[in-house]
C-alpha positions as CSV (number, residue, x, y, z in Angstrom):
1,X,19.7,39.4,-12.8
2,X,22.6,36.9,-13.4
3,X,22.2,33.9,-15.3
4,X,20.9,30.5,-12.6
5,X,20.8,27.2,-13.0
6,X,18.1,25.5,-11.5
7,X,17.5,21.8,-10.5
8,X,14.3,20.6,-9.2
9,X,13.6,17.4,-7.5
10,X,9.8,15.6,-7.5
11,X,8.9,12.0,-7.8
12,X,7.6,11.5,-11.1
13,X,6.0,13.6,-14.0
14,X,2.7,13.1,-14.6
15,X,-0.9,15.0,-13.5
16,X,-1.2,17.1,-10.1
17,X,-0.3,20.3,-9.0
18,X,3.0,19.5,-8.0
19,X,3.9,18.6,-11.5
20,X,2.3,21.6,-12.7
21,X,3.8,23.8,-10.8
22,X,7.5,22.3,-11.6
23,X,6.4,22.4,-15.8
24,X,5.5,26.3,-15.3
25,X,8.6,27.2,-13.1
26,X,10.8,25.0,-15.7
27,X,9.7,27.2,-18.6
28,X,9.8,30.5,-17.2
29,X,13.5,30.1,-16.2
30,X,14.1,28.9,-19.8
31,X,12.5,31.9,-21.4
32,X,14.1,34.1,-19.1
33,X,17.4,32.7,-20.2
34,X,18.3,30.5,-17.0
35,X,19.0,27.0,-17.1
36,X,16.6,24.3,-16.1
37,X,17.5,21.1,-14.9
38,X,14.6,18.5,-14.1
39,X,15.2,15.1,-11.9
40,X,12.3,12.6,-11.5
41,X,11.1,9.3,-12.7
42,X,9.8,10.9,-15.8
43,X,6.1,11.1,-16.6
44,X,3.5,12.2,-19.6
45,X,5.1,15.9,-18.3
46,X,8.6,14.7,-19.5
47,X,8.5,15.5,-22.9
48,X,7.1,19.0,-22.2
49,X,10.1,19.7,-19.9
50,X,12.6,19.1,-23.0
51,X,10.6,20.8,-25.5
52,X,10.2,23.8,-23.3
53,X,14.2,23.4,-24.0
54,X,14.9,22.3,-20.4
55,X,17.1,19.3,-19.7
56,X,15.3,16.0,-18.0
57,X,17.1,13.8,-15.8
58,X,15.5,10.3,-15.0
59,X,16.4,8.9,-12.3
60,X,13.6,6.9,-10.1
61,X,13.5,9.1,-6.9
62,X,9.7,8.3,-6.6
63,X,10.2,4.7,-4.7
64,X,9.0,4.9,-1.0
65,X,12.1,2.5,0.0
66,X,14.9,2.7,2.0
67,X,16.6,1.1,-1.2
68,X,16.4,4.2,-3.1
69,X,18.3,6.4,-0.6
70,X,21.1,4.8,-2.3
71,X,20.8,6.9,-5.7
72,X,22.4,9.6,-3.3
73,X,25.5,8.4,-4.5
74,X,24.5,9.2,-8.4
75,X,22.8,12.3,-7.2
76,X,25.4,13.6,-6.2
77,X,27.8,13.0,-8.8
78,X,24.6,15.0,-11.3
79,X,25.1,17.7,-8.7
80,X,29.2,17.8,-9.5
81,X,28.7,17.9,-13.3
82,X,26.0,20.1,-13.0
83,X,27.2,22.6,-10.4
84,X,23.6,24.5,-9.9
85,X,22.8,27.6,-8.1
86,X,19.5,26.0,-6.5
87,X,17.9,22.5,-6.1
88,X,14.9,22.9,-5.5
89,X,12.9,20.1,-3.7
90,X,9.2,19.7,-3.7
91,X,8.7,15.8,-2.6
92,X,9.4,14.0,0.6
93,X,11.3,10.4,-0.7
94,X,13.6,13.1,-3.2
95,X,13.8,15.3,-0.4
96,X,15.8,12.6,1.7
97,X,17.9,11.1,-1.0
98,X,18.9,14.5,-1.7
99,X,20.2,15.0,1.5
100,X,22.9,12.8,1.3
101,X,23.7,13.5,-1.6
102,X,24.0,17.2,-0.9
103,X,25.5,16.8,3.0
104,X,28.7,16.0,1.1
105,X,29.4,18.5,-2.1
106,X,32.4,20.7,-1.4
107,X,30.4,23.4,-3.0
108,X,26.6,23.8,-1.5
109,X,24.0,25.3,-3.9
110,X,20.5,27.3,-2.3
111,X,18.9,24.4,-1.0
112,X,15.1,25.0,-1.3
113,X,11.8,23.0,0.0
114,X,8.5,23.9,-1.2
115,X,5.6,22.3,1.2
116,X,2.9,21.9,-1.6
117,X,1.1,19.6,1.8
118,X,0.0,19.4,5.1
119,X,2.8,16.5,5.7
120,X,2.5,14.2,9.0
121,X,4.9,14.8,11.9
122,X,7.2,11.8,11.9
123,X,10.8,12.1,10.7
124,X,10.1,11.3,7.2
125,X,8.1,14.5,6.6
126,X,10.4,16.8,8.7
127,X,12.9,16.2,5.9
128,X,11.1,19.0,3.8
129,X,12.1,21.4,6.9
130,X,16.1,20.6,6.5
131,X,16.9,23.5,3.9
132,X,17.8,27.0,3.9
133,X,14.5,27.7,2.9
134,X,11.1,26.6,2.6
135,X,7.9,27.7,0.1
136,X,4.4,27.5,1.6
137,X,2.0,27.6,-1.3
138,X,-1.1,28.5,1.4
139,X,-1.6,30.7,4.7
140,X,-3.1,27.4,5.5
141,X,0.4,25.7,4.8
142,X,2.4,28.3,6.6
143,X,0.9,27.9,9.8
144,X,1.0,24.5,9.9
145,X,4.6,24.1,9.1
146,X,5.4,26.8,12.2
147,X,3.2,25.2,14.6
148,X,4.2,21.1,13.4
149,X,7.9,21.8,13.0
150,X,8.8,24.9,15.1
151,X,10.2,26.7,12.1
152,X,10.7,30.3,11.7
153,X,8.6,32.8,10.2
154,X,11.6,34.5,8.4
155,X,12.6,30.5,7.5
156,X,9.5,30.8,5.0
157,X,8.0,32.5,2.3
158,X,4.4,32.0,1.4
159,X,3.5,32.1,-2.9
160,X,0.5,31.0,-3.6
161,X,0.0,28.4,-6.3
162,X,-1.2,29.8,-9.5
163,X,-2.8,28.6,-12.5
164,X,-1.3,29.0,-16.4
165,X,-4.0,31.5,-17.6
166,X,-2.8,30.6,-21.5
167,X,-4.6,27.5,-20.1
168,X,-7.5,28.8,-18.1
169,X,-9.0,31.3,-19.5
170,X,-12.5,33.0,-21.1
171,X,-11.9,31.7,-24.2
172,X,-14.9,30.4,-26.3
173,X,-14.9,27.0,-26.8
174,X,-15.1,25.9,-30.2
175,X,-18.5,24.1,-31.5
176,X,-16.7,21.2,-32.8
177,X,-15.3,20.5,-29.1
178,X,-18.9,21.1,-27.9
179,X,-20.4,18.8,-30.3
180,X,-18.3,15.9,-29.5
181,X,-19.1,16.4,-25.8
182,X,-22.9,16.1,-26.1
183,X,-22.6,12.8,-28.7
184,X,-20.2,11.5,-25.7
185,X,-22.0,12.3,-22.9
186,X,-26.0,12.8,-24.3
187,X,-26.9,13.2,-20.2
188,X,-25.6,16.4,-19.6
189,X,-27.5,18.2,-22.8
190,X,-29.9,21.1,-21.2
191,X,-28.8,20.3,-17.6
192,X,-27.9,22.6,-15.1
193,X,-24.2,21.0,-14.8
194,X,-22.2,20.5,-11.3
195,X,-18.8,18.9,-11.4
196,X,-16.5,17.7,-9.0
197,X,-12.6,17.8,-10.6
198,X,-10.7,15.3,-8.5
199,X,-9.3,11.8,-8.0
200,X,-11.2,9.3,-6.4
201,X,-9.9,9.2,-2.8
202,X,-12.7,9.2,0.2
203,X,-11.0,12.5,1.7
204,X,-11.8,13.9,-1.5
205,X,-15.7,14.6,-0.7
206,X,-17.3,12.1,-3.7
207,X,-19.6,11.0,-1.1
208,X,-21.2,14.4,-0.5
209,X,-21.2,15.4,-3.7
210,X,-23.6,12.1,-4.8
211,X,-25.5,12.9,-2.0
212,X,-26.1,16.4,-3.3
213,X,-27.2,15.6,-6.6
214,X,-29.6,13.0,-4.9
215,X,-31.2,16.2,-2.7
216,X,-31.5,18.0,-6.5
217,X,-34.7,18.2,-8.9
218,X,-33.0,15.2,-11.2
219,X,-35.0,16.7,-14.3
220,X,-32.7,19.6,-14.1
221,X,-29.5,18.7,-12.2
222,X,-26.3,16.2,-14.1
223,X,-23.2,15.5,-11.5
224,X,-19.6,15.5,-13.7
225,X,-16.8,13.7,-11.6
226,X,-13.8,14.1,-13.5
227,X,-10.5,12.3,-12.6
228,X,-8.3,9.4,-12.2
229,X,-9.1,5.9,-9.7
230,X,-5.9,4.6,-9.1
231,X,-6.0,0.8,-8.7
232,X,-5.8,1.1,-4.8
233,X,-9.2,2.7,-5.1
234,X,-11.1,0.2,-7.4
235,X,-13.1,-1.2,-4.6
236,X,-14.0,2.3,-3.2
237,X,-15.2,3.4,-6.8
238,X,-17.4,0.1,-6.5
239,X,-18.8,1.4,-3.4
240,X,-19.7,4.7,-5.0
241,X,-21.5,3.5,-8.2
242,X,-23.4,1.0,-5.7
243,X,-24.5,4.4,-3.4
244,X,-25.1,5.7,-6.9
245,X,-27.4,3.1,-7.5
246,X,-29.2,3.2,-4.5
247,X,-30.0,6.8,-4.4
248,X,-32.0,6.2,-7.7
249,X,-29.4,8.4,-9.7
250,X,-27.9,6.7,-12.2
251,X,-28.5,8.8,-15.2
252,X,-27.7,11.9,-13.2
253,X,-24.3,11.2,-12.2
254,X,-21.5,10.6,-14.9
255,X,-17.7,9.3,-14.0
256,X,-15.7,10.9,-16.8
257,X,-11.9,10.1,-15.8
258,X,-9.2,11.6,-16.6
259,X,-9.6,14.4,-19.3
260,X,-6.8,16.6,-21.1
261,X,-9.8,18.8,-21.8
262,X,-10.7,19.9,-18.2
263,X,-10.6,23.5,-19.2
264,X,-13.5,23.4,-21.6
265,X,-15.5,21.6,-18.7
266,X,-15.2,23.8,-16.4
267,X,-16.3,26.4,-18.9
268,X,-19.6,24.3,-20.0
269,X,-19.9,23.6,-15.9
270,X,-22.7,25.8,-14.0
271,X,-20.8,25.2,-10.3
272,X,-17.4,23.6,-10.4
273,X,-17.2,22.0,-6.6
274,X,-14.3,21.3,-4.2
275,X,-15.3,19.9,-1.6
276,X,-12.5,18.0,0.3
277,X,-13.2,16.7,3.9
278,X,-9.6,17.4,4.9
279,X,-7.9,20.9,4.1
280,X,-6.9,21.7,1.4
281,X,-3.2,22.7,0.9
282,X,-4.5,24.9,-1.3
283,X,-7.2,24.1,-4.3
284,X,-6.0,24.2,-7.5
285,X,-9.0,23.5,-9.2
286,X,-10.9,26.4,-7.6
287,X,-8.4,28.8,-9.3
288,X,-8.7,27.0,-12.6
289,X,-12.5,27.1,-12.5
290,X,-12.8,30.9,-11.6
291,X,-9.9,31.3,-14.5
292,X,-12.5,30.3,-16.7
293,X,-15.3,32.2,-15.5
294,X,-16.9,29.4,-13.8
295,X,-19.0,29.8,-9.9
296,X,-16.9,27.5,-7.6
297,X,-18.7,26.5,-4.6
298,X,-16.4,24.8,-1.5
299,X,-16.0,23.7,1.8
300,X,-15.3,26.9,4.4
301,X,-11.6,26.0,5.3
302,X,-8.1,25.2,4.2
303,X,-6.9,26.6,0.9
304,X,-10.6,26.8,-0.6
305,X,-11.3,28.8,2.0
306,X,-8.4,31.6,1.3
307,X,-9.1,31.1,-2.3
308,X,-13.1,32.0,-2.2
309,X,-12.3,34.5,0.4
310,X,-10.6,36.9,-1.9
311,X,-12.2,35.4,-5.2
312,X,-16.3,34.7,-4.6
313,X,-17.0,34.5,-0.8
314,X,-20.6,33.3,-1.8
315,X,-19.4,29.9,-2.8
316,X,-18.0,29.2,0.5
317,X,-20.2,26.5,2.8
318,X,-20.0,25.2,6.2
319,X,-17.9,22.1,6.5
320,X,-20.0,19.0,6.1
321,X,-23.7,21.0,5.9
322,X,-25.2,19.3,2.7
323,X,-28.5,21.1,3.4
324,X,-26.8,24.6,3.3
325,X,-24.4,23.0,0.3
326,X,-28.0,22.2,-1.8
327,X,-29.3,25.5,-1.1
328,X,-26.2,27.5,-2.1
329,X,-26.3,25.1,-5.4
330,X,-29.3,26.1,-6.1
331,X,-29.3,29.7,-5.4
332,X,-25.9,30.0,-7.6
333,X,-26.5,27.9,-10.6
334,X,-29.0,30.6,-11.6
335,X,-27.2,32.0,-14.3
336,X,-28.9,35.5,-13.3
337,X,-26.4,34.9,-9.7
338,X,-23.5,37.1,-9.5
339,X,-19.7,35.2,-11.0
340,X,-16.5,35.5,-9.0
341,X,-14.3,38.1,-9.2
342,X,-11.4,37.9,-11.9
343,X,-8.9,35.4,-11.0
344,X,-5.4,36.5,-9.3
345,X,-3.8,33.4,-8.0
346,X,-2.4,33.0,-11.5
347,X,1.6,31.2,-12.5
348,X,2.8,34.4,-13.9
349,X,2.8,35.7,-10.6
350,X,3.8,32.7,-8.6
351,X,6.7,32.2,-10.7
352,X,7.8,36.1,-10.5
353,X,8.1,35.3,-6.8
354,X,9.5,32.2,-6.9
355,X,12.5,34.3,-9.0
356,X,12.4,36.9,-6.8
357,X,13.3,34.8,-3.9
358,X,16.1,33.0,-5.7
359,X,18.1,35.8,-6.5
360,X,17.2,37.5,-2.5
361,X,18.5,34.5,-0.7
362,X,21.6,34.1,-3.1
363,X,22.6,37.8,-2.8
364,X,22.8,37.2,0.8
């Protein structure tokens, strides 16, 4: 395999599955002797790129404006110094400042899209489809980018997202972490524990999930809903605490935020949910959850759907049945109830592909 260089394009660097993905692929290249380039606005995920020994560009490709089509210009003049084998572009806005800068190199590298969404029809999301070739991280993905923007099968590869297993894993967690939980979080001590990783977004399923817990025995039952609110979705959060308050469930339902720890909480979790009223792309949090041993129960379409399919077809639930959702919570959180199988969506995998296809598509 000859040496590449590799330059990938998203908007910024910080949580998410895109960023992930783009950390993990960084790395690999680097241990494998490639170079890695990374362009975005830079993020909490910056200073991993450079220590993995990759080079990070910043440049602040994440504005939704027509102002920032003009960084083409200085795009283009990284791609001349640079001279990379592929860009790599995983994000609409970089995706259309890219191509002008790329429509006018002398000397064209790979151009590659990954579709880590379901992206609307309208010119600004067909973008993503103006490359030589394009990623689907789903089935789910796949067909929709042949049916919304006529695209050939042999125009797309499908490789499925996968999750770092160095991260996820079945390893114990230590008693120290363990202790500091219960003195933060007293609530969830000798509770059957259901959490719900995600940010707070009403397509995200919150409101079912509260309603669940509200259906459960609250002597035994504590909701987790771990994640970020962005300020857009301060008054939605409101909403939620007041449904919260309502129900009666108060001291059964705990907002974490954001946590760095989310591995050890799906481990201490009895169900880890996913429960998103659109489909998924694909459901990165399932994977991670089952990584660590944990039941997953979700929605029966989208990504989910192809995860728990192959993974632990009991935790899959009719879309938007909350009786059949409180039943199946019950029935799994026994801890006598069967687990999933072991986990094979994993990064190793998705970034032995990702390789693969490089060097395939080059050759020709």
């Amino acid at each position: 395999m000859s040496k590449l260089k590799v330059i990938q394009l998203l908007p910024e660097l910080n949580f998410g599955g895109v960023e992930r993905g783009t950390l993990d692929m960084s790395k690999a290249l680097i241990s494998e002797g490639h170079e890695s380039i990374v362009i975005s606005n830079g993020g909490i995920f910056e200073k991993d790129v450079v220590s993995d020994g990759a080079k990070h560009i910043r440049l602040p490709i994440h504005k939704k404006s027509l102002l920032s089509l003009l960084l083409a210009k200085k795009l283009r003049s990284i791609y001349e110094k640079e001279q990379p084998d592929v860009i790599h572009v995983r994000s609409r806005m970089p995706a259309w400042i890219n191509y002008f800068a790329f429509k006018n190199l002398n000397k064209k590298p790979l151009l590659i899209s990954t579709f880590h969404g379901l992206y609307s029809t309208p010119i600004y999301s067909q973008i993503m489809s103006k490359v030589d070739h394009i990623i689907a991280i789903s089935k789910t993905v796949k067909d929709y980018i042949i049916k919304t923007y006529k695209i050939k099968n042999n125009n797309i590869t499908m490789i499925h997202r996968g999750c770092d297993i160095n991260q996820f894993n079945l390893e114990k967690i230590k008693d120290e972490w363990i202790e500091n939980w219960y003195q933060e979080y007293p609530q969830t001590r000798n509770k059957i524990i259901l959490s719900l990783p995600t940010r707070i977004s009403k397509w995200k399923g919150v409101d079912n999930f509260i309603e669940l817990i509200s259906k459960l025995d609250i002597d035994k039952f504590h909701g987790l809903i771990i994640g970020p609110t962005s300020k857009t979705k301060l008054r939605y959060l409101e909403k939620l605490n007041q449904k919260i308050v309502s129900l009666g469930i108060t001291n059964n339902i705990t907002f974490t935020g954001s946590r760095d720890d989310i591995a050890n909480i799906y481990k201490i979790s009895d169900i880890v949910f996913n429960l998103s009223i659109e489909p998924e792309p694909f459901g990165r949090t399932t994977i991670e959850a089952i990584s660590c041993g944990t039941k997953v129960i979700g929605w029966n379409h989208g990504g989910t759907k192809e995860i728990l399919d192959e993974l632990y077809p009991d935790g899959l639930v009719k879309l938007g049945d909350l009786n059949q959702l409180k039943e199946r919570a019950i029935k799994i959180s026994d801890t006598n109830y069967p687990y999933p199988k072991e986990n094979t969506f994993t990064s190793e995998k998705m970034i032995s592909k990702t390789l693969d296809l490089y060097n395939q598509l080059l050759s020709k």
